[in-house]
N, C-alpha and C positions, 0 to 999 in steps of 0.2 A: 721325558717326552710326554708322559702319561697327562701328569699336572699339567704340564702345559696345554695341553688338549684339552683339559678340563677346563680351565679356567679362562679358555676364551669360549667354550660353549657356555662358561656361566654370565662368561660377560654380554653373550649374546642373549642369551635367554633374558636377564636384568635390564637393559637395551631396549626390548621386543617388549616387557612388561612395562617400562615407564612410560614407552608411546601409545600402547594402547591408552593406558592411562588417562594419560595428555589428550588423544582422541576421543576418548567416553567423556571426560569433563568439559572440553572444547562442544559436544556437540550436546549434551545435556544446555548447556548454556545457549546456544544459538536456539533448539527447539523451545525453550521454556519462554522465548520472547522474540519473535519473527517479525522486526518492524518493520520491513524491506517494502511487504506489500500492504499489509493493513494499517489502516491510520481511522481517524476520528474524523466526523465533519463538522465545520465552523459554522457557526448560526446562521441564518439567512442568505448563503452563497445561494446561487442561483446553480443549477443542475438543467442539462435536456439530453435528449436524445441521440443530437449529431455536434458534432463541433459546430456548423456552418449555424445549426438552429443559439447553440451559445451565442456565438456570438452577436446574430441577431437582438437574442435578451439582453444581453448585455449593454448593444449599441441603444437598447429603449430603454431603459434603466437609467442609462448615462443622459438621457436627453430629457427623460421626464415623461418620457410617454407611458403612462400607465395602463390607459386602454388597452394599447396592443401588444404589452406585458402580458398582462390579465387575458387577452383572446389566445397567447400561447399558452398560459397556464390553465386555460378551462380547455383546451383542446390535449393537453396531457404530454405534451410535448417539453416541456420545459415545467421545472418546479422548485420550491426554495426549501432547503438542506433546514433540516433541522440540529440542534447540536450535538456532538459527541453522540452520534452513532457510529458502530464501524462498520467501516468498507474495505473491500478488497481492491488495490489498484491492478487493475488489467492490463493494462496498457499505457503509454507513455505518448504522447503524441509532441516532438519537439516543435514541429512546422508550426503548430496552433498553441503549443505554450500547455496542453491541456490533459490531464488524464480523465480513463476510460475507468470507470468505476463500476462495481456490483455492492447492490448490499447482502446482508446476510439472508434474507430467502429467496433470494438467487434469481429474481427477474429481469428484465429486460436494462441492460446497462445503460448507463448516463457517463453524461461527459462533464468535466467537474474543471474549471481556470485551475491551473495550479498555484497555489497558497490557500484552493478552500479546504483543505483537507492539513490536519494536524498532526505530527508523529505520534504515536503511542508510546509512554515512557512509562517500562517495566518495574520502576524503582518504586 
């Protein structure tokens, strides 16, 4: 009876030790590469303020209108992504297709089409 007691507390103890295991290596592995939110951004995407101001740029972009590109971009509202910086994505916005982005010194967020932003690959 004895052994037997024993050897299911061993088996539990063995059990209790492989999951931790399994837990430390599983989550070492996820923090060491967290691509869920940060990515990179693609040259020249167009960045602004509000979705409603994107899409505006975007609609004069498409059309060729450069001037009133250029008056959203000297008014600081709208600007173009330089490459492989990262950003944190904030927000997800499905209605507008668009994510809410922050870059790394942490000011006032932009809204980014989704495709300007590239995954991060840890490898």
């Amino acid at each position: 009876m004895w052994r037997a007691r024993m050897s299911k507390i061993t088996k539990s103890i063995i059990f209790s030790v492989v999951c931790a295991a399994v837990a430390i290596s599983v989550n070492l592995f996820a923090s060491a590469c967290q691509v869920d939110e940060f990515y990179h951004t693609k040259e020249s995407s167009l960045a602004a303020s509000t979705p409603e101001t994107l899409n505006t740029a975007i609609k004069f972009q498409k059309e060729g209108n450069k001037e009133k590109l250029a008056d959203l971009m000297k008014s600081g509202t709208v600007m173009r992504l330089m490459g492989n910086l990262k950003v944190q994505v904030l927000e997800r916005s499905f209605e507008f297709n668009m994510l809410k982005i922050t870059f790394p010194d942490g000011k006032d967020p932009y809204w980014v089409k989704d495709g300007s932003l590239k995954q991060i690959n840890c490898k």
